[in-house]
Backbone as XML, in Angstrom:
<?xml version="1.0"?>
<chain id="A" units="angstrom">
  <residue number="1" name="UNK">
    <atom name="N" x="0.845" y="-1.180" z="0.000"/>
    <atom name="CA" x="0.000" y="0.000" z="0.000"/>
    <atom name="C" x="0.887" y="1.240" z="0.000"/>
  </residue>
  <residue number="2" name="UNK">
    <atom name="N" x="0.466" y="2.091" z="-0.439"/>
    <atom name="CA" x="1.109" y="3.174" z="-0.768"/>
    <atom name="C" x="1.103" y="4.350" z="0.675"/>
  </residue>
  <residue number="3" name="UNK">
    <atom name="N" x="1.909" y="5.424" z="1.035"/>
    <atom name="CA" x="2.060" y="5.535" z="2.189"/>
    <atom name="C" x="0.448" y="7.025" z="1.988"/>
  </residue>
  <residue number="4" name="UNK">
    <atom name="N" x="-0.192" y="7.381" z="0.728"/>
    <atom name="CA" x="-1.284" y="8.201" z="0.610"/>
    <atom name="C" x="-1.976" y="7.513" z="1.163"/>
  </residue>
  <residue number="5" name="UNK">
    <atom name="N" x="-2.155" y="6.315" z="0.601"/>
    <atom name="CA" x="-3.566" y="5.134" z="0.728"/>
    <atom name="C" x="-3.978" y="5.297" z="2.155"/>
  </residue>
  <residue number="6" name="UNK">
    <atom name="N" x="-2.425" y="4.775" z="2.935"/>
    <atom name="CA" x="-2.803" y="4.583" z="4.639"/>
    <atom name="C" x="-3.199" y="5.520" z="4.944"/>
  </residue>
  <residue number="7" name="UNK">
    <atom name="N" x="-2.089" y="6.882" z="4.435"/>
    <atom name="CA" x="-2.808" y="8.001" z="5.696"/>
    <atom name="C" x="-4.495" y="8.404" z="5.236"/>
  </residue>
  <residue number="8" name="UNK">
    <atom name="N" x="-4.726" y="8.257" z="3.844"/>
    <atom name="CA" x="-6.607" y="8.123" z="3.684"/>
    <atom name="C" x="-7.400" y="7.390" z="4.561"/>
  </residue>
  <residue number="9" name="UNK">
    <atom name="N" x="-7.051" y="6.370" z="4.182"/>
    <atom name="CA" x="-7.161" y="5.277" z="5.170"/>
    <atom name="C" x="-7.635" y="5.801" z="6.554"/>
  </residue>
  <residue number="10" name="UNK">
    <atom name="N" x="-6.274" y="6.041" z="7.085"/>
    <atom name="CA" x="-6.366" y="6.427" z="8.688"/>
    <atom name="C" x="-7.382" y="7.850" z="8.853"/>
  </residue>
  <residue number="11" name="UNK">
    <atom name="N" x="-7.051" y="8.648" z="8.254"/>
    <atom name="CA" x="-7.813" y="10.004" z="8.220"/>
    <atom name="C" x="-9.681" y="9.537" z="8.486"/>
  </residue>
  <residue number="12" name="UNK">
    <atom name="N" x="-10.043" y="8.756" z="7.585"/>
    <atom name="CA" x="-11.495" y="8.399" z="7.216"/>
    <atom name="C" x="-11.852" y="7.577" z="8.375"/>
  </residue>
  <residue number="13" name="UNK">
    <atom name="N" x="-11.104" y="6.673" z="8.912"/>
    <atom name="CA" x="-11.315" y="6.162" z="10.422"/>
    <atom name="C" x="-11.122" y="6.886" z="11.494"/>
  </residue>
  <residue number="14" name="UNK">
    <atom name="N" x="-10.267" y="7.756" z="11.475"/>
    <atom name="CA" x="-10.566" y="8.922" z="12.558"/>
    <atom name="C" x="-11.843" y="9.794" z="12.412"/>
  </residue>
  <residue number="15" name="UNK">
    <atom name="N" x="-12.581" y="9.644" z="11.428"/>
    <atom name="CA" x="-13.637" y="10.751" z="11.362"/>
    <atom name="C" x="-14.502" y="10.213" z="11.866"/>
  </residue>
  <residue number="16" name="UNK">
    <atom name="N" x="-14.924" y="8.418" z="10.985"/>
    <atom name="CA" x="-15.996" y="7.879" z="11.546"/>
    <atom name="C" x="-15.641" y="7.551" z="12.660"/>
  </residue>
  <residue number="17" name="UNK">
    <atom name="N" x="-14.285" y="7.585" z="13.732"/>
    <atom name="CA" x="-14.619" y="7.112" z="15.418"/>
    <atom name="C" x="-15.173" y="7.957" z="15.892"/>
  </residue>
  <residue number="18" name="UNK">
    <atom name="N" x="-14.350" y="10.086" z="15.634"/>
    <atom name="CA" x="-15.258" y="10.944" z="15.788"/>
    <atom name="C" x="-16.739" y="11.588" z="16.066"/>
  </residue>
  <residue number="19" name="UNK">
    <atom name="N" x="-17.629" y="10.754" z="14.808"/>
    <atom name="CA" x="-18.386" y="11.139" z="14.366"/>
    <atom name="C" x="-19.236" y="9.830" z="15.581"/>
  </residue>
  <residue number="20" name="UNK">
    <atom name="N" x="-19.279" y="8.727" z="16.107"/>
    <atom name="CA" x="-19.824" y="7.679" z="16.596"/>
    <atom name="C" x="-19.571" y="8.276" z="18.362"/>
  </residue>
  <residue number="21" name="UNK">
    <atom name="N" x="-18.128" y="8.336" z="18.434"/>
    <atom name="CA" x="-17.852" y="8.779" z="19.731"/>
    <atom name="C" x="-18.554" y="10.128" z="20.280"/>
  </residue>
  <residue number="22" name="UNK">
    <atom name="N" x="-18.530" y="10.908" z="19.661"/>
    <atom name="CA" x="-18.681" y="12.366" z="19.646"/>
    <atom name="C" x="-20.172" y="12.271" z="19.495"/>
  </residue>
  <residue number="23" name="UNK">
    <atom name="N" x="-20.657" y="11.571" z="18.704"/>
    <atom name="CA" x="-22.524" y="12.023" z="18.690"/>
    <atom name="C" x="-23.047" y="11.587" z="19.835"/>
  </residue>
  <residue number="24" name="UNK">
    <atom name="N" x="-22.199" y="10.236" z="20.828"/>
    <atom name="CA" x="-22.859" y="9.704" z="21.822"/>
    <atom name="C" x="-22.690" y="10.874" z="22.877"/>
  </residue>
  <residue number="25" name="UNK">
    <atom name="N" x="-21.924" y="11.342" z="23.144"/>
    <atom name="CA" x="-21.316" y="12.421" z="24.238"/>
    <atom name="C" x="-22.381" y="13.388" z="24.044"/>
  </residue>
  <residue number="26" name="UNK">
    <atom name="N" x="-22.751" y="13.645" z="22.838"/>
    <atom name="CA" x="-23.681" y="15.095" z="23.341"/>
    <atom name="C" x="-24.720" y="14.742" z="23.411"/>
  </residue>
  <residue number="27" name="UNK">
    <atom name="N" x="-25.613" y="13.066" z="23.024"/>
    <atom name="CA" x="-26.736" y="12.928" z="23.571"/>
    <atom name="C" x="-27.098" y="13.116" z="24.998"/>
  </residue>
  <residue number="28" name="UNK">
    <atom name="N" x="-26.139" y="12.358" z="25.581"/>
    <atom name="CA" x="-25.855" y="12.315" z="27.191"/>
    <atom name="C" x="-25.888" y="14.075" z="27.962"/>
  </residue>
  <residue number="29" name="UNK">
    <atom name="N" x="-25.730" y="14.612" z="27.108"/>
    <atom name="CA" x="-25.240" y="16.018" z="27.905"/>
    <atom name="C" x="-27.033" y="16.735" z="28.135"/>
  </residue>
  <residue number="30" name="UNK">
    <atom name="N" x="-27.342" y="17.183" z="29.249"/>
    <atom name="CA" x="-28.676" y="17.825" z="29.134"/>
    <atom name="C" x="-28.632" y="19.257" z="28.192"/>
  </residue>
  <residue number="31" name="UNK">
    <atom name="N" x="-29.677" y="19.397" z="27.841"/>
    <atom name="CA" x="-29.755" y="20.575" z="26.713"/>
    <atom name="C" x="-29.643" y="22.121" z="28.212"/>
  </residue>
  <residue number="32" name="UNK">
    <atom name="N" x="-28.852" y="23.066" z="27.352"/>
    <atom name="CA" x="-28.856" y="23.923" z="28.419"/>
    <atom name="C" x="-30.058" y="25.149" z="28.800"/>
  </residue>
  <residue number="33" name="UNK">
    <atom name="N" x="-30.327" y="25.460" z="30.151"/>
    <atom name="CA" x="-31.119" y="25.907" z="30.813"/>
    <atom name="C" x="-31.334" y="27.244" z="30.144"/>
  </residue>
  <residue number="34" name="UNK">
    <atom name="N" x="-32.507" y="27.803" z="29.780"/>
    <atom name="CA" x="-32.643" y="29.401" z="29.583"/>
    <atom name="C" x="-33.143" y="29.707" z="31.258"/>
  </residue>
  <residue number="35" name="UNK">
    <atom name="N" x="-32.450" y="31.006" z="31.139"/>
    <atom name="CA" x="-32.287" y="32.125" z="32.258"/>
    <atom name="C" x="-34.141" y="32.023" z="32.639"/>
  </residue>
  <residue number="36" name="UNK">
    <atom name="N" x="-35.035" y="32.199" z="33.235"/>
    <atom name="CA" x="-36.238" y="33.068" z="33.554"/>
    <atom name="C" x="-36.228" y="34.584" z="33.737"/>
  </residue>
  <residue number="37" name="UNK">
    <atom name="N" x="-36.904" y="34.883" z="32.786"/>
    <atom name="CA" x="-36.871" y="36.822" z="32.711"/>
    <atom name="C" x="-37.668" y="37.028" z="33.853"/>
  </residue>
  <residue number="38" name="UNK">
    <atom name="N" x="-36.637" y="37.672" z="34.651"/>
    <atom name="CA" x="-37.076" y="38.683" z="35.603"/>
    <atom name="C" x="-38.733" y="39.323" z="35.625"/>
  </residue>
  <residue number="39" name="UNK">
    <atom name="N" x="-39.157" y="39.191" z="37.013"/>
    <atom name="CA" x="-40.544" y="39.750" z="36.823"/>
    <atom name="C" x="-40.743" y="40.905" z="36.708"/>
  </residue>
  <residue number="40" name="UNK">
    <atom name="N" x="-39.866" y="41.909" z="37.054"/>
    <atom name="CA" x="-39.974" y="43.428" z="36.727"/>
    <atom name="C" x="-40.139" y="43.843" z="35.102"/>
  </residue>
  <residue number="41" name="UNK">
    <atom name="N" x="-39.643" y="42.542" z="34.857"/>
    <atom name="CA" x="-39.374" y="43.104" z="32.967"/>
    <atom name="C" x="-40.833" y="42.752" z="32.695"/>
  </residue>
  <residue number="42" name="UNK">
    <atom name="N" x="-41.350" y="41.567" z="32.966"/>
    <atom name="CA" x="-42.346" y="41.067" z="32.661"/>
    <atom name="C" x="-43.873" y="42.228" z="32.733"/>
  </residue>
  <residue number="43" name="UNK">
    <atom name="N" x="-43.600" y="43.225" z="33.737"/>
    <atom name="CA" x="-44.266" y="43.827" z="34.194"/>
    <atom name="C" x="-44.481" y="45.402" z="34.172"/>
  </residue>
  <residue number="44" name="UNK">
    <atom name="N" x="-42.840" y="45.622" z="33.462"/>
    <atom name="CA" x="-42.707" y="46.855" z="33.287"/>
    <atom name="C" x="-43.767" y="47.257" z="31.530"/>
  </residue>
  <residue number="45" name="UNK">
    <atom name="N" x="-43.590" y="48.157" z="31.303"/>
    <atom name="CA" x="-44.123" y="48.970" z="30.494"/>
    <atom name="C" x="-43.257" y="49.923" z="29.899"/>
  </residue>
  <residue number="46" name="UNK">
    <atom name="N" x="-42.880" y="50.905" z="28.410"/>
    <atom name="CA" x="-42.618" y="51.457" z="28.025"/>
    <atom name="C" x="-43.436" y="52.640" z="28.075"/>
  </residue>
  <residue number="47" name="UNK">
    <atom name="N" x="-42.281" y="53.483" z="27.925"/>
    <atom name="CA" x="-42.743" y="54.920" z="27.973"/>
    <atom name="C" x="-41.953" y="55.720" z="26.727"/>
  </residue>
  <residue number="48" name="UNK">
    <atom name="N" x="-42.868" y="56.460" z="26.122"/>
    <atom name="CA" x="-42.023" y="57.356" z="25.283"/>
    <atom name="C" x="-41.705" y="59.067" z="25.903"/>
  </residue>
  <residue number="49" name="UNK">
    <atom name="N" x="-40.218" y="58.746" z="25.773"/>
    <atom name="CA" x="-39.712" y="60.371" z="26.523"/>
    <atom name="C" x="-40.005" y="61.306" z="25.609"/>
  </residue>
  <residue number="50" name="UNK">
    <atom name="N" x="-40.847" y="62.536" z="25.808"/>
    <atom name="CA" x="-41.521" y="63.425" z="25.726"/>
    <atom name="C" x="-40.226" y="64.406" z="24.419"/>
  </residue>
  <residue number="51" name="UNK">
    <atom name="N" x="-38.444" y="64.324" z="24.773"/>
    <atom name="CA" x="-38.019" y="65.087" z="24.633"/>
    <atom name="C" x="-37.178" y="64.705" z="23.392"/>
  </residue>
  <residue number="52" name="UNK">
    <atom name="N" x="-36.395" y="63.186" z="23.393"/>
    <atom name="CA" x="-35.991" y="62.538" z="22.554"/>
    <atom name="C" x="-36.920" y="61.363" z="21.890"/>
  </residue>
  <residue number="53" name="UNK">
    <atom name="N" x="-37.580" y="61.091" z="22.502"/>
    <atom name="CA" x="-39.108" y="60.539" z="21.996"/>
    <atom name="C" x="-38.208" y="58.619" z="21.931"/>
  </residue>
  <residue number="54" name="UNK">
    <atom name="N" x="-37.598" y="58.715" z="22.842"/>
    <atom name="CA" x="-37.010" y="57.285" z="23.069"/>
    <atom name="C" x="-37.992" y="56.167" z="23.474"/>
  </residue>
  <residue number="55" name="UNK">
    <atom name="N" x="-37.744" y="55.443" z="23.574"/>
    <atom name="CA" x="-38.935" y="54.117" z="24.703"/>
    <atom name="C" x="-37.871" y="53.726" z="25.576"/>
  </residue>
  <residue number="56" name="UNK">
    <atom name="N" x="-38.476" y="54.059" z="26.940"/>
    <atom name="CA" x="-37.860" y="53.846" z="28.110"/>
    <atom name="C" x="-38.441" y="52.737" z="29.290"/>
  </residue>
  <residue number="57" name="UNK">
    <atom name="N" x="-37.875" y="52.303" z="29.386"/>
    <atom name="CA" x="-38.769" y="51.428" z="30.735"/>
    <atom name="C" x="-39.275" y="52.094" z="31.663"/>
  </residue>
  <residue number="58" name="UNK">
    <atom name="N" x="-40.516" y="51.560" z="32.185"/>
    <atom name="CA" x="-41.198" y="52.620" z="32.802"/>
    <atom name="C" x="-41.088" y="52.705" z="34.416"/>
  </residue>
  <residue number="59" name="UNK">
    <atom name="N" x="-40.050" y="51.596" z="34.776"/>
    <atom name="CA" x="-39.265" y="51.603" z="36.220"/>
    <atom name="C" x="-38.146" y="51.749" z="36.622"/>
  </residue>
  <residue number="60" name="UNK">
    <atom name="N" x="-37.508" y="52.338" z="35.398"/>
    <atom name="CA" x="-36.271" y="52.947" z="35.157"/>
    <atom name="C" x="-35.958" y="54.575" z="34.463"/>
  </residue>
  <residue number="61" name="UNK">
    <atom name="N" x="-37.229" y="54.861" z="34.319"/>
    <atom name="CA" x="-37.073" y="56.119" z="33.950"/>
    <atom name="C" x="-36.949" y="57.498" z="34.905"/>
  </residue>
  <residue number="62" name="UNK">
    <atom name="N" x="-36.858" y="58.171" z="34.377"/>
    <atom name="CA" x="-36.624" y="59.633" z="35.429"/>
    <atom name="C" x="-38.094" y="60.250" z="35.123"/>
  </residue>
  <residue number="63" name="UNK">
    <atom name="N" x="-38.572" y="60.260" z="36.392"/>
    <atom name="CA" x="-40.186" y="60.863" z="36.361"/>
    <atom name="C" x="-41.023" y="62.573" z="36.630"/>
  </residue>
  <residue number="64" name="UNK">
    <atom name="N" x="-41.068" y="62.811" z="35.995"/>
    <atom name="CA" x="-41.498" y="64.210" z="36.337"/>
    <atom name="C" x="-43.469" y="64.446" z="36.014"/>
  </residue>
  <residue number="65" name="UNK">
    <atom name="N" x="-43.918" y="64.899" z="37.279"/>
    <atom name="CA" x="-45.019" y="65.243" z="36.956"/>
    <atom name="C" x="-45.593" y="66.917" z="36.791"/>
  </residue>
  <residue number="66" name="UNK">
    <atom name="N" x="-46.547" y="66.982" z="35.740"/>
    <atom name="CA" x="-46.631" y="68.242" z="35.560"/>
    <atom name="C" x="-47.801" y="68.406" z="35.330"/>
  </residue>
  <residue number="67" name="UNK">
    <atom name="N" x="-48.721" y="69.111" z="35.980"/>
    <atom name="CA" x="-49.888" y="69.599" z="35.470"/>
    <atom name="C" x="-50.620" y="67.857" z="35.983"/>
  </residue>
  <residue number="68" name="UNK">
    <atom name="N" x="-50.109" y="67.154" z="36.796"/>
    <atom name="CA" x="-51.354" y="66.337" z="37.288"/>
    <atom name="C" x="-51.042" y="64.814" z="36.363"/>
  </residue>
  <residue number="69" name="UNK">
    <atom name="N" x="-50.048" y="65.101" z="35.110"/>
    <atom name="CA" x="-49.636" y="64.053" z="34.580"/>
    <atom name="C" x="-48.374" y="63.640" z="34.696"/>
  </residue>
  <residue number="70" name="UNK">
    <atom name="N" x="-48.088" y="62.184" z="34.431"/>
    <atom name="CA" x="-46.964" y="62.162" z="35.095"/>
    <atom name="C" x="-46.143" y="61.914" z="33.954"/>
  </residue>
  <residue number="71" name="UNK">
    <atom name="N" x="-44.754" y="62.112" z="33.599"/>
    <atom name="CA" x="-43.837" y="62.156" z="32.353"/>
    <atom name="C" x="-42.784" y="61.259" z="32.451"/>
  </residue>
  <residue number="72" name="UNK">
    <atom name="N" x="-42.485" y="60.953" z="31.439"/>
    <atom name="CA" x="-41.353" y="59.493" z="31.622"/>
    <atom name="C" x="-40.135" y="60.295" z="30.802"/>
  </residue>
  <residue number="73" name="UNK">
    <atom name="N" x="-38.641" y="60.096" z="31.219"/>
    <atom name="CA" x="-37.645" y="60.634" z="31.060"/>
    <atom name="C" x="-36.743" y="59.639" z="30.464"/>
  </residue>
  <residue number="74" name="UNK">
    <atom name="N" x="-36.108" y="59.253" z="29.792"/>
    <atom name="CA" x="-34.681" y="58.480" z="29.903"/>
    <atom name="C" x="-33.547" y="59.275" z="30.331"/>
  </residue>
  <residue number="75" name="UNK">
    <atom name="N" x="-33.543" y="60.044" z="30.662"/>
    <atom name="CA" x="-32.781" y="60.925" z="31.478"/>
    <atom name="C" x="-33.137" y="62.575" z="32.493"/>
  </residue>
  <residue number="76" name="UNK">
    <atom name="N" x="-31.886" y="62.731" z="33.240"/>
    <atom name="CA" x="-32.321" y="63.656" z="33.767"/>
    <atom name="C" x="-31.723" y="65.122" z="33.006"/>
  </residue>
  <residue number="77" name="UNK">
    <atom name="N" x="-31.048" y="64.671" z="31.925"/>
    <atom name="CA" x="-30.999" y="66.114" z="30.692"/>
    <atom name="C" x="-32.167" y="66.341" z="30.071"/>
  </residue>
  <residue number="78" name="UNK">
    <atom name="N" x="-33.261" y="65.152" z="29.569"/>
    <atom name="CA" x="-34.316" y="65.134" z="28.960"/>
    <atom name="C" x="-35.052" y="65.637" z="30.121"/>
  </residue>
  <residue number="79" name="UNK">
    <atom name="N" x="-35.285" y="65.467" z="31.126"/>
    <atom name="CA" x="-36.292" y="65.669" z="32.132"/>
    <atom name="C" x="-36.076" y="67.179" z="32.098"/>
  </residue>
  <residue number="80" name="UNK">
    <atom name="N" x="-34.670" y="67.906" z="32.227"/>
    <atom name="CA" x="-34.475" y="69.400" z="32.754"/>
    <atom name="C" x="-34.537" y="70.247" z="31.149"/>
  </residue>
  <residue number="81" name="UNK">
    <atom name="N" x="-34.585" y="69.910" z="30.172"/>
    <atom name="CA" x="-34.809" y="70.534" z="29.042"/>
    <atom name="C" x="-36.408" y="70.591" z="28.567"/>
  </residue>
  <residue number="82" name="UNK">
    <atom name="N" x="-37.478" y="69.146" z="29.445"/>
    <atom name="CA" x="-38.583" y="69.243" z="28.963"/>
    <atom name="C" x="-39.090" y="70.471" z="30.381"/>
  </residue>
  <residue number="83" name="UNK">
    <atom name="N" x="-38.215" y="70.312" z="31.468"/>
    <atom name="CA" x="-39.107" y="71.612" z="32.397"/>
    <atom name="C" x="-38.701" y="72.900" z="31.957"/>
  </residue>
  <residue number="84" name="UNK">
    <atom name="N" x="-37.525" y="73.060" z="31.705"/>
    <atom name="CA" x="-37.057" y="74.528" z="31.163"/>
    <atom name="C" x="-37.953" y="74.662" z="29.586"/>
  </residue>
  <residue number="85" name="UNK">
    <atom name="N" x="-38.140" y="74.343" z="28.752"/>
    <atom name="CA" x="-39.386" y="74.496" z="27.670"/>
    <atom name="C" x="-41.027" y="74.756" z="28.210"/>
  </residue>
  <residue number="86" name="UNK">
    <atom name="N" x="-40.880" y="74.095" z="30.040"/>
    <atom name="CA" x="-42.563" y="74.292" z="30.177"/>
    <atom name="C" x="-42.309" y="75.888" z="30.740"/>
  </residue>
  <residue number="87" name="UNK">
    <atom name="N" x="-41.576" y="75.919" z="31.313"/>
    <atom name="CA" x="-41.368" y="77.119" z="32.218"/>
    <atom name="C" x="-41.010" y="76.683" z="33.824"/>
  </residue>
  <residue number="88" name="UNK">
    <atom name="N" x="-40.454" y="75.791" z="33.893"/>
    <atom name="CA" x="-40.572" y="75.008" z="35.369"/>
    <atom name="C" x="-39.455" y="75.426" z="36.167"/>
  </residue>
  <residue number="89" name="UNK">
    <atom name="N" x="-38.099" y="75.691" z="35.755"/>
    <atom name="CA" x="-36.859" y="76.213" z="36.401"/>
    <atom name="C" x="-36.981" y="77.383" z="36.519"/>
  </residue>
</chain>
């Protein structure tokens, strides 16, 4: 035999032990766990900021009420540019 033949040879039997060994191993392995989303997320709500007109979470935002309504911020630059436009500073 020629010294190509063997190493073909050998190459093609290393794949199929691979391929036999290796498929049994990951049956065995349990499939992996997804995280559970947090109940705050589940529960929160979006808000669109008034100033950059972003969507903000609505338990993470910076809150300003005005006139009896209440305003959702993604920040507190957006919050102090939408009171300085009402007349609030």
């Amino acid at each position: 035999m020629s010294p190509v033949r063997i190493i073909i040879i050998g190459i093609l039997l290393y794949i199929g032990y691979r391929l036999i060994v290796g498929g049994s191993k990951k049956k065995n392995d349990p499939a992996p766990k997804m995280k559970e989303p947090d109940n705050i997320a589940q529960n929160d709500t979006l808000e669109e900021d008034p100033v950059c007109k972003k969507l903000v979470p609505r338990l993470r935002a910076v809150q300003f009420e005005h006139n009896g309504k209440t305003h959702y911020f993604c920040s507190e630059k957006c919050c102090n540019t939408y009171r300085k436009n009402q007349g609030e500073e």
